[in-house]
C-alpha positions as CSV (number, residue, x, y, z in Angstrom):
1,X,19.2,-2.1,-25.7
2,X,16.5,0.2,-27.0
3,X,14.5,1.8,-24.1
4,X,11.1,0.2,-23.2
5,X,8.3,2.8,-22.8
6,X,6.7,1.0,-20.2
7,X,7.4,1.1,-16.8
8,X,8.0,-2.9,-15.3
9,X,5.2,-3.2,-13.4
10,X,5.0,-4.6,-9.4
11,X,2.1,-6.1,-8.0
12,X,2.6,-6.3,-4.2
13,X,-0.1,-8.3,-2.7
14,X,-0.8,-7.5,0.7
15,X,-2.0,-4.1,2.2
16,X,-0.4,-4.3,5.9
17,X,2.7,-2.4,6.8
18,X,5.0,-4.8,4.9
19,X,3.4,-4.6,1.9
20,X,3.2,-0.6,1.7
21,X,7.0,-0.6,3.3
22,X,7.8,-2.5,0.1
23,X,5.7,0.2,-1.9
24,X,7.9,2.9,-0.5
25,X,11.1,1.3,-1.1
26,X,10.0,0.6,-5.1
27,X,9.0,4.4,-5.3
28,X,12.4,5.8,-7.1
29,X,12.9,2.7,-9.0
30,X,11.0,3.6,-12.1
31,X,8.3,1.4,-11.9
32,X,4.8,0.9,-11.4
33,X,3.5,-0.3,-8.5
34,X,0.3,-1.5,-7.5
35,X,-0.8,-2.5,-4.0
36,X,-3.8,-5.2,-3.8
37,X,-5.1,-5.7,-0.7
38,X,-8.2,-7.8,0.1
39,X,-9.8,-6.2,3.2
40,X,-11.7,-3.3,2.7
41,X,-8.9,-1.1,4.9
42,X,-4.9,-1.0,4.8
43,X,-2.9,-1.3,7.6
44,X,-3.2,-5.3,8.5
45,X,-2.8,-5.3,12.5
46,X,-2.4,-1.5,12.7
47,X,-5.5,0.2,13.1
48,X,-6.7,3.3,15.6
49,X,-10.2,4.0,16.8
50,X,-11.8,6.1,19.8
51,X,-12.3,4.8,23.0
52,X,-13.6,7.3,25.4
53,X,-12.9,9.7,22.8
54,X,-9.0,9.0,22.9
55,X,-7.6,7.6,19.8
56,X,-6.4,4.4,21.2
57,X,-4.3,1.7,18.6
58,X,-6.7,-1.3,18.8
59,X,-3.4,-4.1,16.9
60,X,0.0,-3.1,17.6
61,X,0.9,0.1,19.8
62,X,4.9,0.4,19.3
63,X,7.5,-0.3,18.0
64,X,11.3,-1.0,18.4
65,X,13.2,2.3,18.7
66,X,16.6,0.5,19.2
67,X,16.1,-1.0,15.7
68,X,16.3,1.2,13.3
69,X,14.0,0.6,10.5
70,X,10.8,1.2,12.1
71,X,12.5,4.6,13.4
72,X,13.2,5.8,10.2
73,X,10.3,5.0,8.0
74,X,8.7,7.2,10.6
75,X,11.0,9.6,9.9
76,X,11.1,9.2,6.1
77,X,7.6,9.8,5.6
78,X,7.6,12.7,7.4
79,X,5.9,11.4,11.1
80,X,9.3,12.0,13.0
81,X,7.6,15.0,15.2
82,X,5.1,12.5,16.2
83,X,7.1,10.2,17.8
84,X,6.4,9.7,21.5
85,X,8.0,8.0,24.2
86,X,6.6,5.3,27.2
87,X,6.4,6.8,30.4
88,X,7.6,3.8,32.2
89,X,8.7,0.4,30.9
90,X,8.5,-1.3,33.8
91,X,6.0,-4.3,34.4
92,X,4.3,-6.9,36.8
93,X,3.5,-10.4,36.5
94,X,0.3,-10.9,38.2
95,X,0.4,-14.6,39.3
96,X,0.6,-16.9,42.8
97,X,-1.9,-14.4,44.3
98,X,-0.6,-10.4,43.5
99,X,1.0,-7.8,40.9
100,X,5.2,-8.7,41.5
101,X,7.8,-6.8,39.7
102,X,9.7,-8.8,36.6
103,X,13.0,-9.3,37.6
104,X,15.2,-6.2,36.1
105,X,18.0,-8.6,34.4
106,X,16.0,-11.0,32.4
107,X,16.2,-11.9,28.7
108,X,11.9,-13.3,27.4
109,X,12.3,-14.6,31.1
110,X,15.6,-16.3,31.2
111,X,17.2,-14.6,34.4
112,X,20.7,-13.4,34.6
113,X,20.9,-12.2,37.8
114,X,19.2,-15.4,40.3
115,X,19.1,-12.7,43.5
116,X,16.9,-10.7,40.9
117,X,14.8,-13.1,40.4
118,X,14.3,-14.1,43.8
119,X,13.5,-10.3,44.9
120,X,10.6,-10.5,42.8
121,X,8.9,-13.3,44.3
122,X,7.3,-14.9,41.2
123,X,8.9,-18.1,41.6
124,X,7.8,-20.2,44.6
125,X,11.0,-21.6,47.2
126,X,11.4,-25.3,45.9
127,X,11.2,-23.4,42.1
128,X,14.4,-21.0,43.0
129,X,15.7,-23.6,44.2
130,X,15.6,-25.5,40.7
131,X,16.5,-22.2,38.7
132,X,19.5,-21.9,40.6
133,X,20.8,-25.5,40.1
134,X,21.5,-23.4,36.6
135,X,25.2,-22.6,37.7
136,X,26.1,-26.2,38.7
137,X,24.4,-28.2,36.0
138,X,26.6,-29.4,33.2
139,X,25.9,-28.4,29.7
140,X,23.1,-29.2,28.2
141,X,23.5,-30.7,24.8
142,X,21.1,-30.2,21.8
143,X,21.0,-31.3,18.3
144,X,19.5,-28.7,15.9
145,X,16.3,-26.4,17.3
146,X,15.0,-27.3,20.4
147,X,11.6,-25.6,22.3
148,X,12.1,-22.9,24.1
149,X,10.5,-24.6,27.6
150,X,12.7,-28.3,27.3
151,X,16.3,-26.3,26.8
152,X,15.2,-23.3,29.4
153,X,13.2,-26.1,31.4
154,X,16.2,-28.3,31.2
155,X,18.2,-25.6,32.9
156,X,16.1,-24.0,35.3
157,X,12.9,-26.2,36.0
158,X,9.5,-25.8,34.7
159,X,8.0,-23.3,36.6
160,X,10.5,-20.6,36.0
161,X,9.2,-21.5,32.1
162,X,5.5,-21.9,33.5
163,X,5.6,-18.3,35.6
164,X,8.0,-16.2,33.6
165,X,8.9,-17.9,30.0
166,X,5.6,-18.5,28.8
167,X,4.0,-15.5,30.1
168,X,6.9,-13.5,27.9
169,X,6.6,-15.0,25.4
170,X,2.8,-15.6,25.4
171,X,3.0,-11.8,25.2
172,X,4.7,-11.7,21.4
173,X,3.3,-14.9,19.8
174,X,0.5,-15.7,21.8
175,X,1.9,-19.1,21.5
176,X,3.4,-22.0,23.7
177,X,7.2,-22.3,24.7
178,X,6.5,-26.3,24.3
179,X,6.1,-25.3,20.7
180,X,8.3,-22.5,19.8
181,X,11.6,-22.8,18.5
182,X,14.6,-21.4,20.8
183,X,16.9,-20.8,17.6
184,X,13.9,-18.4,15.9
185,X,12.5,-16.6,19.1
186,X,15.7,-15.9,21.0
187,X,18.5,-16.2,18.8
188,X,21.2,-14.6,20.1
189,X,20.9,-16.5,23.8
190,X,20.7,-19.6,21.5
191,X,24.2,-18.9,20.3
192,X,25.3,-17.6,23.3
193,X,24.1,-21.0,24.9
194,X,26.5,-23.0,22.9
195,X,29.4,-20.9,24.3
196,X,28.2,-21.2,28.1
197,X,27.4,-23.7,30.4
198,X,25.2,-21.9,32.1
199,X,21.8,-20.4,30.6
200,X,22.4,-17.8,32.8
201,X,25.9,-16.7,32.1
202,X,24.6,-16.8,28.5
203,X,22.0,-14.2,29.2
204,X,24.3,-12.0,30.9
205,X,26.3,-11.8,27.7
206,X,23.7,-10.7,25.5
207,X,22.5,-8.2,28.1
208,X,25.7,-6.9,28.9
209,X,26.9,-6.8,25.3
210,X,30.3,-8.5,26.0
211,X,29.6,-11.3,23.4
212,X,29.0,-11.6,19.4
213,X,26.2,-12.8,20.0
214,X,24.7,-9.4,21.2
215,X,24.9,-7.8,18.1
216,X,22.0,-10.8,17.0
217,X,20.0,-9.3,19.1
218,X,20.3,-6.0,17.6
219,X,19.4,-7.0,14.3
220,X,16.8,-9.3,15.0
221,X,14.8,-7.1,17.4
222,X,14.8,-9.9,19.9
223,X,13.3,-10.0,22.2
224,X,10.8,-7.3,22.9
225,X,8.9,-6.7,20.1
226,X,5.2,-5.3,20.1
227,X,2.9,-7.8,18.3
228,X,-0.6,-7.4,18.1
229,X,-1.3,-7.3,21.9
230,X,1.9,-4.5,22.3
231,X,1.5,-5.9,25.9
232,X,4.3,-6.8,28.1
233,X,6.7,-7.5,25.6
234,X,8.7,-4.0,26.5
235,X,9.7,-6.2,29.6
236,X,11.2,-8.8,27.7
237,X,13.3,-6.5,25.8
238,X,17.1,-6.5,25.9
239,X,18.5,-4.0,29.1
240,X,21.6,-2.8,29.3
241,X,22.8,-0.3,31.7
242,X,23.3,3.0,30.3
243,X,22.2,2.0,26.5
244,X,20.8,5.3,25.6
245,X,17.2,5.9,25.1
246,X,14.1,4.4,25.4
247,X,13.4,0.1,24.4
248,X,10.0,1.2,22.5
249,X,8.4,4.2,20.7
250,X,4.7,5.1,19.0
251,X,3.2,8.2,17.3
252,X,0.9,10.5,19.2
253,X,-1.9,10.0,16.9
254,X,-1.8,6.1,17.1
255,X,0.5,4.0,15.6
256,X,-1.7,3.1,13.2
257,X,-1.4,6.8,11.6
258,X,2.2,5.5,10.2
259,X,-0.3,3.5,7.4
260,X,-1.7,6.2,5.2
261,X,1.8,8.2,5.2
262,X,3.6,5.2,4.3
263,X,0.9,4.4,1.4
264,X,1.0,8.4,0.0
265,X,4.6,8.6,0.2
266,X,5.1,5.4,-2.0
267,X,3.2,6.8,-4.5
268,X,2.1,3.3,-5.5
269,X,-1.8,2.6,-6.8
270,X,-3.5,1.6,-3.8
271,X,-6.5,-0.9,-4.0
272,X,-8.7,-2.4,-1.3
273,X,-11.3,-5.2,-1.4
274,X,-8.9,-6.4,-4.3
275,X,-8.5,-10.3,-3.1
276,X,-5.7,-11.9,-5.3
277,X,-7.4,-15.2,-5.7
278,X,-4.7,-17.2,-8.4
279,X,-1.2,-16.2,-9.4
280,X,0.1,-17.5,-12.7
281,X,3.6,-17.7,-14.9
282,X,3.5,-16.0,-18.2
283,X,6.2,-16.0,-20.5
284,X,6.8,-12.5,-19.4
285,X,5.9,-12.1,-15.8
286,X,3.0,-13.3,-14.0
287,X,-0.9,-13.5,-14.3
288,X,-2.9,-12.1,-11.2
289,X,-6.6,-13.2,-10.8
290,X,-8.1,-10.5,-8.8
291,X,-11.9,-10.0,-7.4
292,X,-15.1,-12.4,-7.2
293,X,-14.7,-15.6,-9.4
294,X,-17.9,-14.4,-11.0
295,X,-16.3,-11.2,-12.4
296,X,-12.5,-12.1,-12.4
297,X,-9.9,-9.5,-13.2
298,X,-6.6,-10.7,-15.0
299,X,-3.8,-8.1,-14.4
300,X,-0.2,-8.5,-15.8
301,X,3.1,-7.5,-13.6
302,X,6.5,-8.0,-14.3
303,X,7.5,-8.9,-10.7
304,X,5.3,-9.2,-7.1
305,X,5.7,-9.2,-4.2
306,X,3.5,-11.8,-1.7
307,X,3.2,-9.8,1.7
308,X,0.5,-11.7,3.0
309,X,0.1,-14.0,6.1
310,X,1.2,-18.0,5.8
311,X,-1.6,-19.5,4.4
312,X,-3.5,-17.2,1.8
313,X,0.5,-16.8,0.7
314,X,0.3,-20.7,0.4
315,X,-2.5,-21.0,-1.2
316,X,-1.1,-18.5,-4.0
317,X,1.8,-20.5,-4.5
318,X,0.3,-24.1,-4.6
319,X,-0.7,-23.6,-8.3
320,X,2.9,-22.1,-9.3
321,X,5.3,-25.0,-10.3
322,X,8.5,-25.2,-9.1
323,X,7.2,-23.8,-6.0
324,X,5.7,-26.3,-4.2
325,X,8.4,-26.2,-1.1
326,X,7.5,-22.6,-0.6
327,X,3.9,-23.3,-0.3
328,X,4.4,-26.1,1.8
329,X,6.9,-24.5,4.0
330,X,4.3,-21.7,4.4
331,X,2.2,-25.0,4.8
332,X,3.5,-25.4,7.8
333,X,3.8,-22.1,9.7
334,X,0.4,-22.4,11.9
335,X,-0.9,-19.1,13.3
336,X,-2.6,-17.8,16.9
337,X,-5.9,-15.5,17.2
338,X,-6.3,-13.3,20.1
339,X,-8.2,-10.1,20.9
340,X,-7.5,-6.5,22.6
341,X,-10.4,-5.7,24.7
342,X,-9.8,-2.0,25.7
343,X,-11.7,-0.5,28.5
344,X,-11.7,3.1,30.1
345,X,-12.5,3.6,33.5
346,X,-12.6,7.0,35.7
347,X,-9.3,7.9,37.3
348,X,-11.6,6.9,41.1
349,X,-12.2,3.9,40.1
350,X,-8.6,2.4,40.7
351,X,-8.0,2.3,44.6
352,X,-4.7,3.8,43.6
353,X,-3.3,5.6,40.5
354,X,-2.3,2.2,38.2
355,X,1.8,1.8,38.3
356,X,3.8,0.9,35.2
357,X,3.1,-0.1,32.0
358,X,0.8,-2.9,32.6
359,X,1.5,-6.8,33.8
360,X,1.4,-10.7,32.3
361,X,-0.3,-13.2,33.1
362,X,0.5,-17.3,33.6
363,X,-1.6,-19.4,31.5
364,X,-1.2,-21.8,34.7
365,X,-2.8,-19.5,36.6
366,X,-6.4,-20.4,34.2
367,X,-7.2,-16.1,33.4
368,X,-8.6,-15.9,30.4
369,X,-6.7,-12.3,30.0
370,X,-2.7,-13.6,29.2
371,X,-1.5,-9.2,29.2
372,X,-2.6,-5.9,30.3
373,X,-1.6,-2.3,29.5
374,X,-2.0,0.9,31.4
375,X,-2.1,2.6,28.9
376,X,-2.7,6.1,30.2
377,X,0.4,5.4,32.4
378,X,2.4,4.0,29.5
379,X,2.1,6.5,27.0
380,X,1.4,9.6,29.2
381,X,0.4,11.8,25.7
382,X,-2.9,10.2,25.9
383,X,-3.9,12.2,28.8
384,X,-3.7,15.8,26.8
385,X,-7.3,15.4,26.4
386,X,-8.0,16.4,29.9
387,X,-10.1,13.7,30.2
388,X,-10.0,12.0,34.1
389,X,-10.2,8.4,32.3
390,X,-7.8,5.7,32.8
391,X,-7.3,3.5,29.2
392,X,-6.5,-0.3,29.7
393,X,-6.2,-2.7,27.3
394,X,-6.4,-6.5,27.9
395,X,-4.9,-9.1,25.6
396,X,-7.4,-12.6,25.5
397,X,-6.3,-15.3,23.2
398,X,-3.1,-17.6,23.5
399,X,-3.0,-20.5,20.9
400,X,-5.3,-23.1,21.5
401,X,-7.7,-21.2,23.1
402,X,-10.2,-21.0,19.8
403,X,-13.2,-21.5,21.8
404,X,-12.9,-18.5,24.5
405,X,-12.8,-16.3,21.7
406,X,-15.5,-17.2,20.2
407,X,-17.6,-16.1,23.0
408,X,-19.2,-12.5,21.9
409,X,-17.7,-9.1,22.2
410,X,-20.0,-8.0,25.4
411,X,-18.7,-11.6,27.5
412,X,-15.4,-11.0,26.3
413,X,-15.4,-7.4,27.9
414,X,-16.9,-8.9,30.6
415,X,-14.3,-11.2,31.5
416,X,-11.6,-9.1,31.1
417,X,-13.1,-6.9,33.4
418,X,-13.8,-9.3,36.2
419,X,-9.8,-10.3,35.6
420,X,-8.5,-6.4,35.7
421,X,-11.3,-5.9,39.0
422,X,-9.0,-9.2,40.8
423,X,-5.8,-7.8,39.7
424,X,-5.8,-4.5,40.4
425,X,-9.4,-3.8,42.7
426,X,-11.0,-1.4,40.4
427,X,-14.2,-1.0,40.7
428,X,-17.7,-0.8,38.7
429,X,-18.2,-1.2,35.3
430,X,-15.8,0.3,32.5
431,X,-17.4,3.5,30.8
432,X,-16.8,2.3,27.1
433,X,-15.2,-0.6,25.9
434,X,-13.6,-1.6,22.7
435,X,-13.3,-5.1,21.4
436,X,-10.6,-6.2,18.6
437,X,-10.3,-9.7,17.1
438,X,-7.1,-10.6,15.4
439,X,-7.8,-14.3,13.7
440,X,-4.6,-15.9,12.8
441,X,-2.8,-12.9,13.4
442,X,0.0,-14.1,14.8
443,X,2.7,-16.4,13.1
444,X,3.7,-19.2,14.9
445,X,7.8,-19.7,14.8
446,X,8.0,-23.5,15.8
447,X,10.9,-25.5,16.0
448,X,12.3,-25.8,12.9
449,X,11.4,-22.3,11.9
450,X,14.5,-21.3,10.4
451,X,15.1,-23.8,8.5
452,X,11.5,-23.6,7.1
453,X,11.8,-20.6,6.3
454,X,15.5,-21.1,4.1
455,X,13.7,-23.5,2.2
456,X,10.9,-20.9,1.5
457,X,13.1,-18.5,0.5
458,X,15.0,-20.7,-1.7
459,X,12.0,-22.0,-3.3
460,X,10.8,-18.1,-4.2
461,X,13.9,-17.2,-5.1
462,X,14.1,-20.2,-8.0
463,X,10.9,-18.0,-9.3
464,X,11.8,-15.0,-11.5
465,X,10.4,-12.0,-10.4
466,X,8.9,-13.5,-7.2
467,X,9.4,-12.0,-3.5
468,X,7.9,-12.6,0.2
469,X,8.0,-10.4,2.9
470,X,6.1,-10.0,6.5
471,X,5.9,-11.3,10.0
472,X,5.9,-14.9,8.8
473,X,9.7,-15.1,8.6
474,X,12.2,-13.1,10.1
475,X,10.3,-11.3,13.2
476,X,6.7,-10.6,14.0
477,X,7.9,-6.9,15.0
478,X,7.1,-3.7,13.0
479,X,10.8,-3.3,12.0
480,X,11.7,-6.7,11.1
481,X,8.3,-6.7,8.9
482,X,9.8,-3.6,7.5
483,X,13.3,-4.9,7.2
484,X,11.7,-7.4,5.1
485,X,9.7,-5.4,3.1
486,X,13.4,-4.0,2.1
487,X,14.6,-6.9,1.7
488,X,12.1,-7.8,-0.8
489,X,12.3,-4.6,-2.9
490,X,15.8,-5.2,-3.1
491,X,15.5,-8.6,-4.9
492,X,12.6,-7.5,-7.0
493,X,14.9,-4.4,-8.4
494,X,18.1,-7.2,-8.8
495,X,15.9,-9.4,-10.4
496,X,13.9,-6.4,-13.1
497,X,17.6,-5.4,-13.4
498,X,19.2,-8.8,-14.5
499,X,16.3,-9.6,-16.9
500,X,16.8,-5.8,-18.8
501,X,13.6,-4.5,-17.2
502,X,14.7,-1.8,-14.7
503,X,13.1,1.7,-15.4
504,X,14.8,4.7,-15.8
505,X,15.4,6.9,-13.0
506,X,12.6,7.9,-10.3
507,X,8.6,7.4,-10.9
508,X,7.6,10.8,-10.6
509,X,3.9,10.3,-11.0
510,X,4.0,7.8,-8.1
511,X,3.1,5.1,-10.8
512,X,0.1,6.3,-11.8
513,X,-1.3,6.1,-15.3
514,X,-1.7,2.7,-15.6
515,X,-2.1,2.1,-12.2
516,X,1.1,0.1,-11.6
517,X,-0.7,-3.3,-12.9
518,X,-1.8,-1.8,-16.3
519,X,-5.0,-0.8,-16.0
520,X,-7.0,-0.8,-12.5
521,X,-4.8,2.0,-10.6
522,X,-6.9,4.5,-7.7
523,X,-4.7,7.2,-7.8
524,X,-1.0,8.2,-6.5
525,X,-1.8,8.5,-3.3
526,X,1.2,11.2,-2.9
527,X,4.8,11.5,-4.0
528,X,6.9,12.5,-1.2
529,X,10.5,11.3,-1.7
530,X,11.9,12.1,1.6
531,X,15.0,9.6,2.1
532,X,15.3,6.3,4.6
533,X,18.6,4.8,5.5
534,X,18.3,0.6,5.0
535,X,19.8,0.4,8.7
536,X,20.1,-3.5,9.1
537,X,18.0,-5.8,6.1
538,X,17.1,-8.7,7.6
539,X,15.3,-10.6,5.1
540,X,12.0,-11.6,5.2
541,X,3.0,-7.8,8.1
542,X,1.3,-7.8,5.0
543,X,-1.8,-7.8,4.8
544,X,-2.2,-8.9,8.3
């Protein structure tokens, strides 16, 4: 076959960390790549900003160490020296009244260790009393995916789901365990329930490793990943007794600084306030409509890549045929808004020093702030300014709760303050504040989730030249968004490959020229070729 002269060009549609982690993974692939994102930043739910004059992350402030893909894009794009560890993990649940420890052997709230649980006083006497009919109960049958609070409820009673499940899991979704699927957000208890009676033998399995289903949890990143709020959810993660380092990880300059390194070391053409508003078939590739539909710009690729939340990604694929199950699979997959309100305080006005990373909060318990993080206390690095200010930030917003958000950033920081002044007794008003909306920023994985998402990806894999990747499918969590984005690169290359399209050898320019689309490139952005291992791909944020 003679050799084509031009590069096979990738549009990947979707600026957030999924989208550039796709970029990154196309950069030796001979092609040229072009990143179109609509907002007028990259970075979706990673972004950094000064509060007090410390750069505090005001979306997402770590990610998964134990997984590996976060870890070593990090590393890959040179940011390995700025990793940083949490000072503490451990947490509070502030409900019935005070701050009281989370039970130590806990999996998103479902105990392992009863004597634990009663220790740490969350649950009232008549509700222990229902969690531990857990060991004499039969087994609880279920037919396909279930909610997490009837198969959890079911076996321990509905305030152990109420005071500790919700809360958890609150704290990564900002959604409701009457709504979210058991089989997609905690997959390897769900297998380990089918081999146990008892919910809580099952958890002890995956915490102590001695089942298959442990090494689900290790590829999936569940639980305990960081979403948007980064609150709580270090609690939730799996612990195991001398598993070496730490749950949870960020970067001293904000997490958010692992965006720009990612996007130069791709070496893709980067454009913002480039909304995709139509994709097309052409007898070669695909058609993108991009800008205002006054001034429309038509740009030609030969694959793309959809990293973009549920419903834009839907929208996108409504007017493709043959894919109608993929958009209304994508359809389906609802999303939650919330907010970080970050406040700093002097070091006096706490009564005492704040202890541990933070604490969650009980929607039954009617605060309108579901998680908070110390997080001065958490990650300790934040102190080397010198200055005598304690950084908190409070996650408002759990699904359904549209209208307290819409109140304005100064009542919002308001409330959250009065809710941090019962919790914790601090006192007088916060010397700056910080208020960060995230609408439909969070993915909601409802029962039925998985198998939503197989028919998604066997709709988009029917399309030639067609991938999706992000926090829509396989994990809301910085390295399952980035296992995807891997994931996605990897099909696109098979794909270019099959059809006789693959280019030859590594980009070089970063894909500049033609700007990876043709003709509306902005520039390399860098060409650092520094190498990532695929640790585990588990298939399938962009732009979010």
């Amino acid at each position: 076959m003679p050799e084509r002269s031009v590069q096979p060009r990738v549009a990947i549609v979707g600026g957030g960390i999924a989208g550039l982690a796709a970029a990154f993974f196309l950069r030796d692939a001979g092609l040229a790549v072009t990143v179109l994102e609509g907002s007028p930043r990259l970075g979706g739910k990673l972004a950094v900003s000064e509060v007090a004059g410390v750069a505090v992350d005001a979306g997402a402030e770590a990610l998964l160490a134990r997984r590996p893909e976060g870890t070593d894009l990090v590393g890959a794009v040179g940011l390995a020296g700025q990793l940083v560890r949490p000072g503490t993990t451990t947490a509070a649940m502030w409900t019935r009244g005070r701050l009281r420890p989370l039970p130590q052997r806990q999996l998103m709230g479902v105990p392992a260790d009863l004597d634990a649980l009663a220790s740490s006083g969350i649950l009232s006497a008549s509700g222990l009393a229902s969690a531990r009919a857990d060991a004499e109960l039969p087994a609880t049958a279920r037919a396909g995916d279930v909610s997490v609070a009837s198969f959890v409820g079911a076996r321990f009673g509905p305030e152990l789901v109420d005071r500790l499940v919700d809360p958890l899991l609150g704290g990564v979704y900002a959604g409701r365990s009457e709504q979210l699927s058991f089989e997609a957000t905690l997959p390897a208890l769900a297998a380990a329930s089918r081999l146990h009676a008892s919910l809580a033998a099952a958890a002890r399995s995956v915490l102590d490793g001695t089942g298959s289903e442990s090494a689900a949890v290790r590829r999936s990143g569940e639980p305990g990943r960081a979403g948007p709020d980064g609150t709580g959810s270090e609690s939730a993660a799996v612990r195991r007794s001398g598993e070496p380092g730490p749950v949870f990880a960020t970067l001293a300059g904000g997490l958010a600084t692992l965006v720009p390194a990612v996007a130069a070391a791709s070496g893709a053409a980067v454009r913002t306030s480039a909304t995709v508003r139509a994709l097309a078939r052409t007898p070669g590739g695909w058609r993108l409509t991009v800008g205002s539909a006054h001034v429309p710009e038509q740009l030609e690729a030969d694959a793309v890549v959809l990293a973009l939340p549920p419903a834009p990604a839907s929208r996108l694929l409504a007017g493709v045929p043959g894919a109608a199950a993929a958009a209304a699979g994508l359809g389906e997959i609802a999303t939650a808004s919330m907010a970080i309100v970050t406040l700093a305080y002097p070091d006096d006005a706490f009564p005492a020093p704040p202890q541990g990373s933070g604490y969650l909060v009980p929607a039954v318990d009617g605060h309108a702030v579901k998680a908070v993080t110390f997080s001065t206390v958490k990650w300790p690095h934040l102190r080397a300014h010198g200055q005598p200010v304690q950084i908190v930030r409070c996650s408002v917003g759990r699904l359904g709760e549209e209208a307290l958000l819409q109140r304005d950033d100064g009542e919002l920081a308001a409330l959250a303050a009065a809710d941090l002044a019962a919790a914790t007794g601090v006192r007088g008003a916060p010397a700056d504040t910080r208020v960060s909306r995230w609408g439909g920023g969070l993915p909601q994985y409802t029962v039925g989730h998985v198998a939503r998402v197989a028919r998604i990806r066997a709709a988009v894999a029917a399309q030639l030249g067609l991938a999706v990747c992000g926090a829509s499918y396989d994990g809301i969590g910085i390295p399952a968004c980035i296992a995807s984005a891997r994931a996605a690169a990897d099909q696109v290359v098979a794909g270019l490959t099959a059809r006789g399209l693959t280019g030859h050898g590594g980009t070089g320019d970063g894909g500049t020229g033609r700007g990876g689309t043709g003709r509306s490139g902005t520039g390399d952005g860098g060409t650092s070729r520094s190498g990532i291992s695929r640790g585990a791909t588990v298939p399938g944020a962009g732009g979010q």
